[in-house]
PQR file with spaces between the fields and no chain letter, atoms N, CA, C, O and H, PARSE charges and radii, in Angstrom:
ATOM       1  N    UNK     1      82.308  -12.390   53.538 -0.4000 1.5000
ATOM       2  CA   UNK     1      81.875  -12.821   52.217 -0.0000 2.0000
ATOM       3  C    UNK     1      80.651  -13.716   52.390  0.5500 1.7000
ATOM       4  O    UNK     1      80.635  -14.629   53.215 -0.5500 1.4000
ATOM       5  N    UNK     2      79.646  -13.434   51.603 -0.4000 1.5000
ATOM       6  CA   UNK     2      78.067  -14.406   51.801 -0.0000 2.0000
ATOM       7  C    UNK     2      78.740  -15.892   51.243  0.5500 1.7000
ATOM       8  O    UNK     2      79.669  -16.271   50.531 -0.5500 1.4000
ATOM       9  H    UNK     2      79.659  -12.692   50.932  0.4000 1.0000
ATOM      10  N    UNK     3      77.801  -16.372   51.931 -0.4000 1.5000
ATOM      11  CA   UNK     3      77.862  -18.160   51.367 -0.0000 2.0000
ATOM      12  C    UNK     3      77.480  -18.101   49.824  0.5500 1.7000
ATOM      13  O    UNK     3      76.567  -17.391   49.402 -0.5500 1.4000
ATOM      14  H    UNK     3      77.046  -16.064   52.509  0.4000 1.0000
ATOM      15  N    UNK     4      78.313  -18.965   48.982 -0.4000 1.5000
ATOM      16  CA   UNK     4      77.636  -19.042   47.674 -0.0000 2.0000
ATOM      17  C    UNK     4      76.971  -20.548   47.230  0.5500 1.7000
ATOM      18  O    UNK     4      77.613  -21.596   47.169 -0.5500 1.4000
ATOM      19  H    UNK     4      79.054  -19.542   49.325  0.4000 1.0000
ATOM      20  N    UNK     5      75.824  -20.420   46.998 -0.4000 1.5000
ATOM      21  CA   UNK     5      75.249  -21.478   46.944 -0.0000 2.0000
ATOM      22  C    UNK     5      75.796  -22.324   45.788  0.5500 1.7000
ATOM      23  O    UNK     5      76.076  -21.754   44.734 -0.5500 1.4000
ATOM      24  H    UNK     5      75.302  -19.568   47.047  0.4000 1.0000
ATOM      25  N    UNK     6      75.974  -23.711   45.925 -0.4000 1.5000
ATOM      26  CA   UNK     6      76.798  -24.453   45.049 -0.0000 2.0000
ATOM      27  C    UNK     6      78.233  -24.631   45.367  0.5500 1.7000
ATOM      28  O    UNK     6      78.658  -25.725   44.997 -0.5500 1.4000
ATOM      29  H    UNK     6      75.746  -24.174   46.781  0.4000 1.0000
ATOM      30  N    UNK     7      78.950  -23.998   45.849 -0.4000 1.5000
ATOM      31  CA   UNK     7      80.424  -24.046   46.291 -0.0000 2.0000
ATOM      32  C    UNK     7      80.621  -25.012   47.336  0.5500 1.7000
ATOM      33  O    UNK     7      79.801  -25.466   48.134 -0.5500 1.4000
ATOM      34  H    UNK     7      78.605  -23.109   46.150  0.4000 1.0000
ATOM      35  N    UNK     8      81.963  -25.272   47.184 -0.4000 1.5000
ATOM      36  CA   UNK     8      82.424  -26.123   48.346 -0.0000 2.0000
ATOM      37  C    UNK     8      83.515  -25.627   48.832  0.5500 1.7000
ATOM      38  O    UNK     8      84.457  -25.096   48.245 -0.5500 1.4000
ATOM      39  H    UNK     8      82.629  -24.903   46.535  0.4000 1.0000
ATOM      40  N    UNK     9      83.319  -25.853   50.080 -0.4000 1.5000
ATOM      41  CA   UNK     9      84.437  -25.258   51.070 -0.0000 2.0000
ATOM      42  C    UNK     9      84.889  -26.133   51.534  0.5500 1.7000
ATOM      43  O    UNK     9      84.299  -27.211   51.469 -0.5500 1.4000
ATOM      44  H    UNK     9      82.554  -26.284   50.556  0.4000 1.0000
ATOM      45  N    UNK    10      86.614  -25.966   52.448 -0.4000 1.5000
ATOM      46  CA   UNK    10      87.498  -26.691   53.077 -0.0000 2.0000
ATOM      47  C    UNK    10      87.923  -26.251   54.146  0.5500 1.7000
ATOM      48  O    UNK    10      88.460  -25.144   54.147 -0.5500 1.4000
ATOM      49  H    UNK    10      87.093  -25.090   52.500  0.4000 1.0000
ATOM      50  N    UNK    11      87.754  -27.261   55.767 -0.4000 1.5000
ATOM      51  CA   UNK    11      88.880  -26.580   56.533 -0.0000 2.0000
ATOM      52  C    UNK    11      90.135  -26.901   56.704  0.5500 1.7000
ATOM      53  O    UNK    11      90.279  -28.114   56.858 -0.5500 1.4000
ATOM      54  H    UNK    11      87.317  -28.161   55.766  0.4000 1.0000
ATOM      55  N    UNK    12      90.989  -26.360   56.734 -0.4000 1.5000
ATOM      56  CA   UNK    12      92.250  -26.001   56.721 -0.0000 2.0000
ATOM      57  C    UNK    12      93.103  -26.651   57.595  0.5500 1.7000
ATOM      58  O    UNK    12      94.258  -27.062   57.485 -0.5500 1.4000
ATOM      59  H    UNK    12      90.872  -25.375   56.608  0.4000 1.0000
ATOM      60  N    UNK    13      91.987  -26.655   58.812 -0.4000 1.5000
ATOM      61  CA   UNK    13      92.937  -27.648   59.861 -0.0000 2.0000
ATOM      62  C    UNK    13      92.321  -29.153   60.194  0.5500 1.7000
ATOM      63  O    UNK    13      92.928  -30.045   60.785 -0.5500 1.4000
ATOM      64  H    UNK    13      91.049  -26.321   58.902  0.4000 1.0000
ATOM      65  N    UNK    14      91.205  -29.208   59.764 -0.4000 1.5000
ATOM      66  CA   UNK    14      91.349  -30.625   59.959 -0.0000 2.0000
ATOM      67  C    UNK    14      90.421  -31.573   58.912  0.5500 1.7000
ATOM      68  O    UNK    14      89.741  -32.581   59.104 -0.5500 1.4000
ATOM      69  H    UNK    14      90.712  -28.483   59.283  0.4000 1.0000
ATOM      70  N    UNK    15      90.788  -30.584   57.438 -0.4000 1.5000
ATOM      71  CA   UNK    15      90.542  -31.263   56.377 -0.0000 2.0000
ATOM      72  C    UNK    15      88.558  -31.756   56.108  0.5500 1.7000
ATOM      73  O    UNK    15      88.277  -32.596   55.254 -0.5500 1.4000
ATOM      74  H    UNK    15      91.341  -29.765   57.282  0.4000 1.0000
ATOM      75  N    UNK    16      87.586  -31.170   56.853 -0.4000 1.5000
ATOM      76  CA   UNK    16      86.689  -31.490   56.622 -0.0000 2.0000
ATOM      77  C    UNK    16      86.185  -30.398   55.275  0.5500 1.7000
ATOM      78  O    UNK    16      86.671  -29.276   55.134 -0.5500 1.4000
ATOM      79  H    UNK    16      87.814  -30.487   57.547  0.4000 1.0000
ATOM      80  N    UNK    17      85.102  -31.004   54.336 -0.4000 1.5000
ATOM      81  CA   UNK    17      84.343  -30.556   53.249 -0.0000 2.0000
ATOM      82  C    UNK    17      83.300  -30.198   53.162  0.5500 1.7000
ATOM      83  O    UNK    17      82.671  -31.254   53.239 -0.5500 1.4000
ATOM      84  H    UNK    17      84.707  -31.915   54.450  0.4000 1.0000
ATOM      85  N    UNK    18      82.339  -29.142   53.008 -0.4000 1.5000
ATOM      86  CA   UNK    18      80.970  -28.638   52.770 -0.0000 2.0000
ATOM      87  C    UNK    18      80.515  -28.677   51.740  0.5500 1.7000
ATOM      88  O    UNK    18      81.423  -28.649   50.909 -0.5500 1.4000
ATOM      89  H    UNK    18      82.849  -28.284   52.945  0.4000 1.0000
ATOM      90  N    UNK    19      79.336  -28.742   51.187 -0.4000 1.5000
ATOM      91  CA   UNK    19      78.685  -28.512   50.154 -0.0000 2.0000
ATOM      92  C    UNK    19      77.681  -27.354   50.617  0.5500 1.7000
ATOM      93  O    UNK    19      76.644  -27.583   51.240 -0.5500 1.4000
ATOM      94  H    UNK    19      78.599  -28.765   51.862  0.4000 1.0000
ATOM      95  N    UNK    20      78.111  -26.108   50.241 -0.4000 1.5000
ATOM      96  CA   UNK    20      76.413  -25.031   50.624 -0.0000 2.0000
ATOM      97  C    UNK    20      75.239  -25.223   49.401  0.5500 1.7000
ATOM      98  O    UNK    20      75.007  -25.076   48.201 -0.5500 1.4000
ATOM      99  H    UNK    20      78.953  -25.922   49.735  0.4000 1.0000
ATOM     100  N    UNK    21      74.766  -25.616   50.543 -0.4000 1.5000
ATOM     101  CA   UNK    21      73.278  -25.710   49.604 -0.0000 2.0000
ATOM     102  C    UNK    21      71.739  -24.784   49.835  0.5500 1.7000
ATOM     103  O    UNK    21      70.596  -25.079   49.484 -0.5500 1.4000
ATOM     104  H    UNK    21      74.955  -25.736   51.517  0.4000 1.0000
ATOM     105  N    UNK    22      72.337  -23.408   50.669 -0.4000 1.5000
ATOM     106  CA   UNK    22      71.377  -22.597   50.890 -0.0000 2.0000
ATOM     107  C    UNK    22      72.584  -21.186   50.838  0.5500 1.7000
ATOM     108  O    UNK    22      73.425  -21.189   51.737 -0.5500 1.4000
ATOM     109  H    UNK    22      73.265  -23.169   50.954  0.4000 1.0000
ATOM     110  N    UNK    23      72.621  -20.351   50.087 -0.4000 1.5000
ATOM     111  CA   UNK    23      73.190  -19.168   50.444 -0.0000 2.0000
ATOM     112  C    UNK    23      72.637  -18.869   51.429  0.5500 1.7000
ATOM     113  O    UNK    23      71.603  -19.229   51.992 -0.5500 1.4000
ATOM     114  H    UNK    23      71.938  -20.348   49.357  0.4000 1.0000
ATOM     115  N    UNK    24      73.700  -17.900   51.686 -0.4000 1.5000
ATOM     116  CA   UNK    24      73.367  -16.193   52.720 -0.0000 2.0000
ATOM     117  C    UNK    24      74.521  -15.829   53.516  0.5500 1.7000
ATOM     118  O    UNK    24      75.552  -16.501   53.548 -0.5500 1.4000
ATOM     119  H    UNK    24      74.540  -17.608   51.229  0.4000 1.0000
ATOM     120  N    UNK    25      74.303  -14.590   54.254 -0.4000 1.5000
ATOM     121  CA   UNK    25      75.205  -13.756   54.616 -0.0000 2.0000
ATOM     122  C    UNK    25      76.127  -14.727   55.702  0.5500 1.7000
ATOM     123  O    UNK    25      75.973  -15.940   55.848 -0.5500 1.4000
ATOM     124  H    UNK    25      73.466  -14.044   54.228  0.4000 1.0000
ATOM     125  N    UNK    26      76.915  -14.044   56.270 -0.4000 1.5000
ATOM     126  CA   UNK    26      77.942  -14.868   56.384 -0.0000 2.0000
ATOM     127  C    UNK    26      79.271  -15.748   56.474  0.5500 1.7000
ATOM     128  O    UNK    26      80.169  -15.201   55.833 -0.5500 1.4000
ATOM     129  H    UNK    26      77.040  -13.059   56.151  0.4000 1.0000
ATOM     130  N    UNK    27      79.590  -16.693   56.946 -0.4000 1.5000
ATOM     131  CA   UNK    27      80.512  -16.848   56.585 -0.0000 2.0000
ATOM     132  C    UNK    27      81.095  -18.544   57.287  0.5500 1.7000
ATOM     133  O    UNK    27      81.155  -18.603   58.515 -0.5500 1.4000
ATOM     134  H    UNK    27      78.861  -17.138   57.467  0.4000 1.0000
ATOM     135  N    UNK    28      81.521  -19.924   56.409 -0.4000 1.5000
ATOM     136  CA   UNK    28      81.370  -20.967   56.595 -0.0000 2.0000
ATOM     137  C    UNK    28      82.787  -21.004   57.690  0.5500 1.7000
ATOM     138  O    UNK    28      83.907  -20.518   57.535 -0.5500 1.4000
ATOM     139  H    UNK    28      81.471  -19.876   55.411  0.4000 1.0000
ATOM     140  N    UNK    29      82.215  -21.773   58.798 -0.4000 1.5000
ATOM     141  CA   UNK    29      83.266  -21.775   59.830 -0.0000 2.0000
ATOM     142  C    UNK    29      83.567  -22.876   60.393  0.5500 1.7000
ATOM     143  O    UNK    29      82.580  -23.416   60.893 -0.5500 1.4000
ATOM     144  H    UNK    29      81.305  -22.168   58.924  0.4000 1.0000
ATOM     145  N    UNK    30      84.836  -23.616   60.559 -0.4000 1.5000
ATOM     146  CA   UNK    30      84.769  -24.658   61.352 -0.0000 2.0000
ATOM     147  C    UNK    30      86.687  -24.924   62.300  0.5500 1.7000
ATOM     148  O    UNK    30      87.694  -24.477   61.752 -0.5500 1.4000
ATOM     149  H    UNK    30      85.638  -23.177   60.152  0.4000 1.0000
ATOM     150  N    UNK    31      86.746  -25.513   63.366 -0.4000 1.5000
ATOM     151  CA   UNK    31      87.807  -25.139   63.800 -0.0000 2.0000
ATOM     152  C    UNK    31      87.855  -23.728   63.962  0.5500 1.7000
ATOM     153  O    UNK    31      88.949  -23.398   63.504 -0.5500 1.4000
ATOM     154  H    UNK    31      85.928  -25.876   63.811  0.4000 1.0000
ATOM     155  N    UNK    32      87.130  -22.503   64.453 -0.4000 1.5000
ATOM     156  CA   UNK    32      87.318  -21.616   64.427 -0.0000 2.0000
ATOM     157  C    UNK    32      87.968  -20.672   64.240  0.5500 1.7000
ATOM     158  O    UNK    32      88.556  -19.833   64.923 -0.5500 1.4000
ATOM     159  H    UNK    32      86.241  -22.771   64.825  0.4000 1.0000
ATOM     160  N    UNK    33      87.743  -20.975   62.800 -0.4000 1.5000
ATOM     161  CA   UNK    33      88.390  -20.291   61.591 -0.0000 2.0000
ATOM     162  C    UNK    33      87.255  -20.428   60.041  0.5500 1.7000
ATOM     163  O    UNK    33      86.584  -21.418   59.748 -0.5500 1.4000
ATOM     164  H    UNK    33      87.266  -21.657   62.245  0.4000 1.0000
ATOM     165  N    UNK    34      87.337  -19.112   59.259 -0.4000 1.5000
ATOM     166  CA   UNK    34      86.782  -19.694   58.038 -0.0000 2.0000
ATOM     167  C    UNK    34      86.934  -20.623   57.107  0.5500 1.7000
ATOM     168  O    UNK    34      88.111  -20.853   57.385 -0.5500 1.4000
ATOM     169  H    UNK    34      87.881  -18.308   59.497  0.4000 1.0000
ATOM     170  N    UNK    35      86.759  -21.195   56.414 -0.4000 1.5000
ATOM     171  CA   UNK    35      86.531  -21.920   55.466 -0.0000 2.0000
ATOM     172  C    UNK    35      86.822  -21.727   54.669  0.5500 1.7000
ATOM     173  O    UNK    35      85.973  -20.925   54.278 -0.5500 1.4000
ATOM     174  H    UNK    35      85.803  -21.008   56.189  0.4000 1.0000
ATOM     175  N    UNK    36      87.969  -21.911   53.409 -0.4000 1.5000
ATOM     176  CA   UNK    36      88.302  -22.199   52.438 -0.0000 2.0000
ATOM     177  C    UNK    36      87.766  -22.392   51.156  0.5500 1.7000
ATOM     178  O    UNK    36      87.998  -23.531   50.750 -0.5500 1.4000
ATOM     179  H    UNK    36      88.658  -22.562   53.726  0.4000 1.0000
ATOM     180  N    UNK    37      86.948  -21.486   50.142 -0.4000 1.5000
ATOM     181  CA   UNK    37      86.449  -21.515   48.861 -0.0000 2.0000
ATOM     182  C    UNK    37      87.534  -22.752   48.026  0.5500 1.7000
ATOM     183  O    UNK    37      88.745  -22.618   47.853 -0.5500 1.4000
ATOM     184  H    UNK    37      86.760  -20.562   50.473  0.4000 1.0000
ATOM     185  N    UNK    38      86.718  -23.882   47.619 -0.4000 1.5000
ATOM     186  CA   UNK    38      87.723  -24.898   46.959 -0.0000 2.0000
ATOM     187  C    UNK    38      87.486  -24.510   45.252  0.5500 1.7000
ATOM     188  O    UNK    38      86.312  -24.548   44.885 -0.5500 1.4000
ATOM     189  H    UNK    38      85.734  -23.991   47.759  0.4000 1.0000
ATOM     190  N    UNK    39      88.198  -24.259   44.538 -0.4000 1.5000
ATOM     191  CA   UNK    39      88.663  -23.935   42.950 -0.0000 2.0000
ATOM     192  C    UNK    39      88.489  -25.164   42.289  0.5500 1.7000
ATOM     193  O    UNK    39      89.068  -26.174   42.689 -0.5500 1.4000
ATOM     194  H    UNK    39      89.152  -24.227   44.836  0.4000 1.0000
ATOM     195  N    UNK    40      87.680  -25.167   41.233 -0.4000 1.5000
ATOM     196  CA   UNK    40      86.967  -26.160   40.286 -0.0000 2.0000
ATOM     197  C    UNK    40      88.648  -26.969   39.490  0.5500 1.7000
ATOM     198  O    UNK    40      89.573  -26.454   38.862 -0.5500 1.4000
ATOM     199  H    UNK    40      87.210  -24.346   40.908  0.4000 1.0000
ATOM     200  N    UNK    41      88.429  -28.098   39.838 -0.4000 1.5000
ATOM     201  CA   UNK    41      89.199  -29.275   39.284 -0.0000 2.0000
ATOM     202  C    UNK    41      89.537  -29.272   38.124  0.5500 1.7000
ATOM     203  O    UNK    41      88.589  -29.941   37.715 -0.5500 1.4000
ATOM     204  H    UNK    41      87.677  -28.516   40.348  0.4000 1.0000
ATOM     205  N    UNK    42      90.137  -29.061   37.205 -0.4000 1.5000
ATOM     206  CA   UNK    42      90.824  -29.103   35.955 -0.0000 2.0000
ATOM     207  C    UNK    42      90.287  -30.202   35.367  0.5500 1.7000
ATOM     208  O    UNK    42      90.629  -31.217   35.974 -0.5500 1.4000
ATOM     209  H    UNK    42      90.908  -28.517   37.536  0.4000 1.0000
ATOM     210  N    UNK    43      89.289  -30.509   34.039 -0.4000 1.5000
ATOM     211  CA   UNK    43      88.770  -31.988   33.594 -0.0000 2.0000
ATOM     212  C    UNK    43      90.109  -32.325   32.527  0.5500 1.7000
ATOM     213  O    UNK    43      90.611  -31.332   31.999 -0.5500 1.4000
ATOM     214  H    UNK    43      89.012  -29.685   33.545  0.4000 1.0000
ATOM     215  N    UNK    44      90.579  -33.399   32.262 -0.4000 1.5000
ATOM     216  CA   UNK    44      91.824  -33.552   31.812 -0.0000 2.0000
ATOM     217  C    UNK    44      90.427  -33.663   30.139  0.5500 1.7000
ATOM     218  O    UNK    44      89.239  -33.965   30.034 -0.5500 1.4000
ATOM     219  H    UNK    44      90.171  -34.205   32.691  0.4000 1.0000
ATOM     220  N    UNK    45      91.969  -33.036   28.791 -0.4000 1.5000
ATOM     221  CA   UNK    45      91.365  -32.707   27.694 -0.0000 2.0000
ATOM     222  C    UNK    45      90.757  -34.052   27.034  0.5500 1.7000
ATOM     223  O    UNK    45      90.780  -35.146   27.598 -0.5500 1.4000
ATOM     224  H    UNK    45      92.934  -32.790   28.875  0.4000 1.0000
ATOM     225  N    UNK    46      90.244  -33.823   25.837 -0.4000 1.5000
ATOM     226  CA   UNK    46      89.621  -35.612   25.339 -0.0000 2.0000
ATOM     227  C    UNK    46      90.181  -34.899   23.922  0.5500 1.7000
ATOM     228  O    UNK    46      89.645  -34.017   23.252 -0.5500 1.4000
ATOM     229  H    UNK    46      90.225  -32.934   25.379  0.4000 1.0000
ATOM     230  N    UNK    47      91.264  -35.498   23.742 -0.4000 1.5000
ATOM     231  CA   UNK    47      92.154  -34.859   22.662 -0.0000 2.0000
ATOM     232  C    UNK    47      91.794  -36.075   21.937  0.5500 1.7000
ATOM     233  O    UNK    47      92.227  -36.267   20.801 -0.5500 1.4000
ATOM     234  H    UNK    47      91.700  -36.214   24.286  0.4000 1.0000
């Protein structure tokens, strides 16, 4: 899967965070293993 520019990734085993700030092909690696696409945070409602 290409890098997507703007996303943040996670590793899995020892909890470090990326910010990609250049796409491309690819694939974000650390602990040799990929990287973890992190899912946008829920903003709590303003009811």
């Amino acid at each position: 899967m290409p890098n997507q520019l703007g996303k943040r990734y996670r590793c899995e085993v020892c909890g470090t965070e990326t910010l990609c700030v250049k796409a491309g092909e690819g694939a974000v690696m650390c602990c040799d293993k990929e990287m973890e696409l992190q899912q946008a945070k829920q903003l709590p409602s303003s009811d």
